[in-house]
N, CA, C and O atoms as a DFTB+ gen file, in Angstrom:
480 C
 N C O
     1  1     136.903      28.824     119.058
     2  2     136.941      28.318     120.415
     3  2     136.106      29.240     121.284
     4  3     136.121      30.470     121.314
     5  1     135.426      28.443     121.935
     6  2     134.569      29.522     122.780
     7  2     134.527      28.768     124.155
     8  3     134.151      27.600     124.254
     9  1     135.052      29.734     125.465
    10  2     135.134      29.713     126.777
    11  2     133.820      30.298     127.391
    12  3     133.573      31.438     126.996
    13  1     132.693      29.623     128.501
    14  2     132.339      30.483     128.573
    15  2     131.993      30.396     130.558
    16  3     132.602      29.502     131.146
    17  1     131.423      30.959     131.078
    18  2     131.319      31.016     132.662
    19  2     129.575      31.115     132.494
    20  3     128.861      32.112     132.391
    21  1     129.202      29.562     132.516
    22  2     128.204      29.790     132.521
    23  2     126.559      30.184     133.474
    24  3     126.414      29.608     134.552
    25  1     125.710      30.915     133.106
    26  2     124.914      31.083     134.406
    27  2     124.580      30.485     135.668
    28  3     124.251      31.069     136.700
    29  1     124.759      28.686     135.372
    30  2     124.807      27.979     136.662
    31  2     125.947      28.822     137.288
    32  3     125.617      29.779     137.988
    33  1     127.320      28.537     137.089
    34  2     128.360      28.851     137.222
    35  2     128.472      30.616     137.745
    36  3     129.131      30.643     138.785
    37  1     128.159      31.619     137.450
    38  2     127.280      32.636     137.997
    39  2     126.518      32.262     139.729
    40  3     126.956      32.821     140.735
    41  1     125.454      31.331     139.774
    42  2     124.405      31.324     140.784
    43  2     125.414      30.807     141.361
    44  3     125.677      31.500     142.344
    45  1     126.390      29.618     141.223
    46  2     126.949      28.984     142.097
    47  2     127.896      30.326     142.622
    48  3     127.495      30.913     143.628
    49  1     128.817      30.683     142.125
    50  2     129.562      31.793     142.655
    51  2     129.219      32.664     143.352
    52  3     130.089      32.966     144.168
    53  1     127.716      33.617     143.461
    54  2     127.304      33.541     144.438
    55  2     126.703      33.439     145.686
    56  3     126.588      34.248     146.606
    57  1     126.130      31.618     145.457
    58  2     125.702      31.262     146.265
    59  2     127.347      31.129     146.944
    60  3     127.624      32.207     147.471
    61  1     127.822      30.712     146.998
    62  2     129.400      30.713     147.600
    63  2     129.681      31.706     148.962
    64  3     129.898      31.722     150.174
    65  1     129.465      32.635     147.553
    66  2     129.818      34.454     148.923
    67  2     129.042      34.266     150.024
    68  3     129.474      34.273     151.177
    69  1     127.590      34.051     149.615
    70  2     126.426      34.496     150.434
    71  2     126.257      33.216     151.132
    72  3     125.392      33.455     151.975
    73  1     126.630      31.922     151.246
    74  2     126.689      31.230     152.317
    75  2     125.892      30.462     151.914
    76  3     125.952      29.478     152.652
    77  1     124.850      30.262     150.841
    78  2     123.622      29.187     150.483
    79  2     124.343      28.369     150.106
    80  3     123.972      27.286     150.557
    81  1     125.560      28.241     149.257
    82  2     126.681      26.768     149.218
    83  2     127.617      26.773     149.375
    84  3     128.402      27.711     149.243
    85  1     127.826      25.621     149.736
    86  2     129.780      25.692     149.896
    87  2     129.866      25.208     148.376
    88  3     128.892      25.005     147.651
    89  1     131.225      25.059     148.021
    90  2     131.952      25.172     146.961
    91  2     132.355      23.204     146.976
    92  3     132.426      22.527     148.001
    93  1     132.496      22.841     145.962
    94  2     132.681      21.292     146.460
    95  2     134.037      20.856     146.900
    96  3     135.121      21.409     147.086
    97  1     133.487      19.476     147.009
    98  2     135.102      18.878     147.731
    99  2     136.102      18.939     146.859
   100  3     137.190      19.459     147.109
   101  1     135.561      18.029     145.018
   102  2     136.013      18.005     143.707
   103  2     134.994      18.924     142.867
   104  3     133.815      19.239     143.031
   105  1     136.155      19.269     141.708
   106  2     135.547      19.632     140.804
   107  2     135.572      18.046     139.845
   108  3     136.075      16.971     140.172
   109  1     134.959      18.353     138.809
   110  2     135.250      17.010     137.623
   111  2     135.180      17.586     136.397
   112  3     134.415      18.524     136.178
   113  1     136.209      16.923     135.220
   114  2     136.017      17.303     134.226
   115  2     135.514      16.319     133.072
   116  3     135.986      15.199     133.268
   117  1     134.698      16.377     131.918
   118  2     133.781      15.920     130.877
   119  2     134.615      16.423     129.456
   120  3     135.310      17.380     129.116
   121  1     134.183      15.377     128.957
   122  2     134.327      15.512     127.496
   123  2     133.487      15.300     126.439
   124  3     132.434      14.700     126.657
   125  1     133.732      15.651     125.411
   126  2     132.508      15.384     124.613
   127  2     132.742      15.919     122.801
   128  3     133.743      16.420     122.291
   129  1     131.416      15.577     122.172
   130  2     131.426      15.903     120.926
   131  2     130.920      16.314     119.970
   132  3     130.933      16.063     118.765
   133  1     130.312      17.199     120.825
   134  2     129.005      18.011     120.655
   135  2     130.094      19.426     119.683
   136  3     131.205      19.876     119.962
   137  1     129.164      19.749     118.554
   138  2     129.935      21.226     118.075
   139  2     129.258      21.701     118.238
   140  3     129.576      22.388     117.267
   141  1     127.939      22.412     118.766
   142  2     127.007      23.892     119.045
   143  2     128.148      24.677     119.817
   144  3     129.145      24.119     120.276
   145  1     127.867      26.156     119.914
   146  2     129.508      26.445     120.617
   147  2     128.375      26.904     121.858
   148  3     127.157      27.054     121.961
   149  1     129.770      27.039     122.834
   150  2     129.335      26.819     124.316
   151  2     128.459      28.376     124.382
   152  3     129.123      29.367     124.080
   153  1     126.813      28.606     124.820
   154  2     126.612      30.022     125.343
   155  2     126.403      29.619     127.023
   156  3     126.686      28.549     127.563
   157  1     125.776      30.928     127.681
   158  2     125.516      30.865     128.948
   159  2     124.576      30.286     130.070
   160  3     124.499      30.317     131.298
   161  1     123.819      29.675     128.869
   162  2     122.205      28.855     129.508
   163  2     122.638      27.666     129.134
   164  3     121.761      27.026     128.554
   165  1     123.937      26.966     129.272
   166  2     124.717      25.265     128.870
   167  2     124.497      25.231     129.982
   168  3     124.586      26.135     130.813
   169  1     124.048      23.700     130.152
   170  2     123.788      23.000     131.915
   171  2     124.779      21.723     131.271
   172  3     125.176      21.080     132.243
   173  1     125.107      21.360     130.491
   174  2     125.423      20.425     130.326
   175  2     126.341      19.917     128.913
   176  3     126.161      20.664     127.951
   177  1     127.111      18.975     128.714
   178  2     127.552      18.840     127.374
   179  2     126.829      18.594     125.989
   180  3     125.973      17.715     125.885
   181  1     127.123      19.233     125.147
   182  2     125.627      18.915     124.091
   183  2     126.215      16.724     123.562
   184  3     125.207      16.085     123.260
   185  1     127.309      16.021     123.506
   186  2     127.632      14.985     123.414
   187  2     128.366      14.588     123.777
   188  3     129.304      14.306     123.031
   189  1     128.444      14.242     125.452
   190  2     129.390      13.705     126.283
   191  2     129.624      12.396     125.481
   192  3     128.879      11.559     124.971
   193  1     131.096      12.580     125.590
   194  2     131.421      11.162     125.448
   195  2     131.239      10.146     126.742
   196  3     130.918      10.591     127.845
   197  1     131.514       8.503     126.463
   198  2     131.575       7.560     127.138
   199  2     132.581       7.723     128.779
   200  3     132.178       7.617     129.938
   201  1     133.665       7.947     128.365
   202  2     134.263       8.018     129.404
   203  2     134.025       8.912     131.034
   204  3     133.729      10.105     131.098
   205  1     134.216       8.097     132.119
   206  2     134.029       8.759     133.269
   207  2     134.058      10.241     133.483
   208  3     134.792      10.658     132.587
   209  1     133.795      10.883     133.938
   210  2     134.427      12.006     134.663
   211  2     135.590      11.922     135.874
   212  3     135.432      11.318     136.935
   213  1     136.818      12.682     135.469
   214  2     138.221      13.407     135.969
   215  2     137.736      14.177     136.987
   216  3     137.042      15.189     136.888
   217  1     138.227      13.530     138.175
   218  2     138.520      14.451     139.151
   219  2     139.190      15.704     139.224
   220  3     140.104      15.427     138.448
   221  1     139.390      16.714     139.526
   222  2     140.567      17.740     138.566
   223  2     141.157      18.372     140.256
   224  3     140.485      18.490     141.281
   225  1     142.571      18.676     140.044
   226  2     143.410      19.178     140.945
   227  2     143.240      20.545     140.709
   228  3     143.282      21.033     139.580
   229  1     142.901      21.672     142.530
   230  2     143.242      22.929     142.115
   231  2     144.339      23.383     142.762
   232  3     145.000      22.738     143.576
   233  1     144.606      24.915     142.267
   234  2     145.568      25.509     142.696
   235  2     145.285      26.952     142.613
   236  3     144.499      27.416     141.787
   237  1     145.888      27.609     143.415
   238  2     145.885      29.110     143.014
   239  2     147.066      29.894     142.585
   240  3     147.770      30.248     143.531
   241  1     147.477      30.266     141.390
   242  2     148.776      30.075     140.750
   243  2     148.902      32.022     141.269
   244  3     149.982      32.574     141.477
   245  1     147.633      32.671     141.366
   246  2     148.279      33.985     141.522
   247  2     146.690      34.284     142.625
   248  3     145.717      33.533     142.555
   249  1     146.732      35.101     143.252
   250  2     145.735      35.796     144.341
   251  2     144.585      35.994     143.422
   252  3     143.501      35.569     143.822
   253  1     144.635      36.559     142.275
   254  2     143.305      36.637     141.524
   255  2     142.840      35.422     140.914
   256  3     141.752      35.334     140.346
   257  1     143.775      34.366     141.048
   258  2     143.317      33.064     139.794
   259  2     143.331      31.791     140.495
   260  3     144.101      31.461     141.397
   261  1     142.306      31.054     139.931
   262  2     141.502      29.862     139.886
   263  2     142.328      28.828     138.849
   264  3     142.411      29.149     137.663
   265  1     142.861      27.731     139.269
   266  2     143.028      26.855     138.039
   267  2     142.638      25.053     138.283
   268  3     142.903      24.433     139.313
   269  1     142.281      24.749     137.635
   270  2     141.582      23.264     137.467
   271  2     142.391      22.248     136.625
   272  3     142.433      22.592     135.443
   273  1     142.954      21.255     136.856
   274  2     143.567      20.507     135.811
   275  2     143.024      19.026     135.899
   276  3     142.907      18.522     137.016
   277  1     142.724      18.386     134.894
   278  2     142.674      16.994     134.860
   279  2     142.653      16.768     133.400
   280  3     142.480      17.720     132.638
   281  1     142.792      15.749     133.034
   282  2     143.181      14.280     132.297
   283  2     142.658      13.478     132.076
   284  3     142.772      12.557     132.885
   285  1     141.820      13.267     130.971
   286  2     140.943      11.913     130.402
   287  2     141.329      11.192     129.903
   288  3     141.806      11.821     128.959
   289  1     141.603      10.000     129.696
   290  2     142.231       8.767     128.529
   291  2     141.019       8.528     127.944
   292  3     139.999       8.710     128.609
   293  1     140.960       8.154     126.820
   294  2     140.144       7.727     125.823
   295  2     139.844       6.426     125.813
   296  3     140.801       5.701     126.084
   297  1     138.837       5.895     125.591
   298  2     138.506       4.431     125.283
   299  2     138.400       3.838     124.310
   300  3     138.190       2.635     124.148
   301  1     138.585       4.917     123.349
   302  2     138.141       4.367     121.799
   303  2     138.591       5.472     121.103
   304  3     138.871       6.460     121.782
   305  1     138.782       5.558     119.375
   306  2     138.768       6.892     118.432
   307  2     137.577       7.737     118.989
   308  3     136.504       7.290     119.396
   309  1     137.888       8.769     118.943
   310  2     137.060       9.941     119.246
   311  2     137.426      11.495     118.988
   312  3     138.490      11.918     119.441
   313  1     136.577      12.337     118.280
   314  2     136.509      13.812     117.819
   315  2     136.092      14.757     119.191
   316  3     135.013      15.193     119.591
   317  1     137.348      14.840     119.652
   318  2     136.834      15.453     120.866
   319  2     136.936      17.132     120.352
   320  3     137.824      17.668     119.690
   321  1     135.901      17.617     120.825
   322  2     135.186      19.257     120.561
   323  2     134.788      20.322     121.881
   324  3     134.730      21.548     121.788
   325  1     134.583      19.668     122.882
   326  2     133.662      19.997     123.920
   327  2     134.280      19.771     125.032
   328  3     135.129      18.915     124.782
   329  1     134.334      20.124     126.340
   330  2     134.719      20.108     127.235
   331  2     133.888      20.749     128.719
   332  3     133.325      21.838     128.605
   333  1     133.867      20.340     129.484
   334  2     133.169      20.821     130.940
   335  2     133.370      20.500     132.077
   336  3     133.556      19.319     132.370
   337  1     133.384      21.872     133.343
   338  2     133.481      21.150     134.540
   339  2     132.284      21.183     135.163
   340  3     131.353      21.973     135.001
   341  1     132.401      20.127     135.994
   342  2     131.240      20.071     136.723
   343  2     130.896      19.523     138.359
   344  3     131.080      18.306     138.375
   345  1     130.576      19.894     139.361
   346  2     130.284      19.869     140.386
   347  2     130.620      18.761     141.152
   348  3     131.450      18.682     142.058
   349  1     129.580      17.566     140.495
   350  2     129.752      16.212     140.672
   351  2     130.349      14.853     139.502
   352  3     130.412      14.954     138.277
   353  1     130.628      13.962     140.117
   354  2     131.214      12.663     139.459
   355  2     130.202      12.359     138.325
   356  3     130.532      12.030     137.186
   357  1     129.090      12.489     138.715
   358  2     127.758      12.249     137.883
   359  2     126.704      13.045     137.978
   360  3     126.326      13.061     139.150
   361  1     125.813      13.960     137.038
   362  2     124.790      14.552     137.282
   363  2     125.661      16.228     137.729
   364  3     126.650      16.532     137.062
   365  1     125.328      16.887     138.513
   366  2     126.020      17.893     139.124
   367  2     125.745      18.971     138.356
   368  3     124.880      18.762     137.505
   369  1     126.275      20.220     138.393
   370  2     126.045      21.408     137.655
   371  2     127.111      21.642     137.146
   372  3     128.063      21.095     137.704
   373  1     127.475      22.646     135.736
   374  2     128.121      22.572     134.900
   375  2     128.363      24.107     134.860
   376  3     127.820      24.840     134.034
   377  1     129.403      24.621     136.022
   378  2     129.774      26.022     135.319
   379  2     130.549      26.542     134.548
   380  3     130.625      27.744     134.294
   381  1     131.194      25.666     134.106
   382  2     132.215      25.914     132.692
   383  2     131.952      25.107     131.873
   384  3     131.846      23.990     132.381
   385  1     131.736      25.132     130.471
   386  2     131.812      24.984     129.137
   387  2     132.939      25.544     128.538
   388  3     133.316      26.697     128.745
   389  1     133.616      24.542     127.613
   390  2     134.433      25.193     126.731
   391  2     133.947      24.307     125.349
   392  3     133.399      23.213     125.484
   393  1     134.233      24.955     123.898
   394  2     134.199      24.281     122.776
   395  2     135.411      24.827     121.932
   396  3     135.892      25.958     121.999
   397  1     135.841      23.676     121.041
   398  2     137.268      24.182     120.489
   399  2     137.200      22.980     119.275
   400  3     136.549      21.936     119.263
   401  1     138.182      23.578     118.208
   402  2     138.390      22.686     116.603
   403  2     138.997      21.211     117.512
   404  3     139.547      21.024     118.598
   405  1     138.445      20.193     116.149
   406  2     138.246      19.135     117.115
   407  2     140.002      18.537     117.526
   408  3     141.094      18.875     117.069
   409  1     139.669      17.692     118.412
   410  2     141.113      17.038     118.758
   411  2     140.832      15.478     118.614
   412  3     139.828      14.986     119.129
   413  1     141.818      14.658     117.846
   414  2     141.258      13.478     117.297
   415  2     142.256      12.864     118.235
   416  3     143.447      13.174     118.189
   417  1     141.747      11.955     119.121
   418  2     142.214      10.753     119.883
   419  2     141.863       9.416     119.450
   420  3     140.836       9.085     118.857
   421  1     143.131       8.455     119.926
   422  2     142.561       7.059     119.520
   423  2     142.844       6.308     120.727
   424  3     143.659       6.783     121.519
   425  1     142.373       5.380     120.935
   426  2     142.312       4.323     122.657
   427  2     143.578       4.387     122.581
   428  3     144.438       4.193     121.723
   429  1     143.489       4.919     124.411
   430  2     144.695       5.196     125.528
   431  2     145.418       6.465     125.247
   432  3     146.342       6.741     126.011
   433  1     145.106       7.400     124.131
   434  2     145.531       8.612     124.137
   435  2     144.939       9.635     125.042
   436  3     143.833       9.252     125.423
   437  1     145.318      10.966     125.597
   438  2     144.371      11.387     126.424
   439  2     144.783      13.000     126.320
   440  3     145.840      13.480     125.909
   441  1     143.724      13.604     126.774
   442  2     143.855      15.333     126.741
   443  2     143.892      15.548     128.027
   444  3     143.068      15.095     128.821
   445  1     145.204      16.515     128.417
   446  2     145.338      17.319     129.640
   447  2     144.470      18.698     129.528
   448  3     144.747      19.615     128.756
   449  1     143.184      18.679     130.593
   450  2     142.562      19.931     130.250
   451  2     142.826      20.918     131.411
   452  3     142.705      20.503     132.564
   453  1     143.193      22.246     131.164
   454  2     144.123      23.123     132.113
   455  2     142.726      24.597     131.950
   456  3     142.616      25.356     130.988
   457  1     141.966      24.589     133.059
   458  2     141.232      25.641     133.631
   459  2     141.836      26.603     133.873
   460  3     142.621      26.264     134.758
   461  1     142.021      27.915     133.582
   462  2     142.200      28.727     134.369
   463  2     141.261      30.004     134.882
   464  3     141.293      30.876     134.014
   465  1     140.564      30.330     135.841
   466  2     139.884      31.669     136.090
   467  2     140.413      32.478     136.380
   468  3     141.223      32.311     137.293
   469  1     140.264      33.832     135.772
   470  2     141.136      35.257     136.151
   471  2     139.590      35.927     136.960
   472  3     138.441      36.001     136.523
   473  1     140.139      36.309     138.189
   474  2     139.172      37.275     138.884
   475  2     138.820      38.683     138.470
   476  3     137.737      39.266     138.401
   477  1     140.440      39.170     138.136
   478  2     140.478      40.429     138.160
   479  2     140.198      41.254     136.566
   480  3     140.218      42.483     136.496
């Protein structure tokens, strides 16, 4: 399994501090089925699946931490491997990548995917 914070994800953070962006309204989360494992120059999923992008709920569970949650249903059998958030509904930038042993879904099953960032 590999987590990673990737260099978009870097520029965006701090463009943030320094005022060149705000931070978005939503985050969204992606799925996919791509196995290359996630490094730091990922803009994107190596095989998004079909399904939309998840809006994802945040929270701040402790002063140092970041957490993201959302929920995909499936449309069909699928080897899900891959995972990402990303900026926008469509297109957008991708500062998290995750890749993990696969998880086998079949239509209307769905994965709760649970972000968390530690600051400190």
């Amino acid at each position: 399994m590999g987590d990673i914070f990737t260099t978009v994800g870097e520029t965006l953070t701090a463009d943030f501090f320094d005022g060149t962006a705000s931070a978005p309204t939503n985050w969204f989360v992606d799925w996919g089925t791509g196995v290359t494992a996630a490094v730091k120059g990922d803009t994107t999923l190596e095989t998004p699946a079909p399904e939309a992008r998840i809006s994802m709920s945040e929270s701040q569970p402790t002063g140092s931490q970041n957490e993201l949650i959302g929920t995909i249903v499936a449309t069909a059998a699928r080897a899900i491997t891959e995972m990402g958030v990303f900026t926008l509904v469509t297109a957008g930038s991708m500062p998290i990548r995750s890749t993990f042993t696969v998880i086998n879904v079949g239509t209307d099953d769905s994965i709760k995917f649970t972000v968390t960032i530690t600051w400190a």
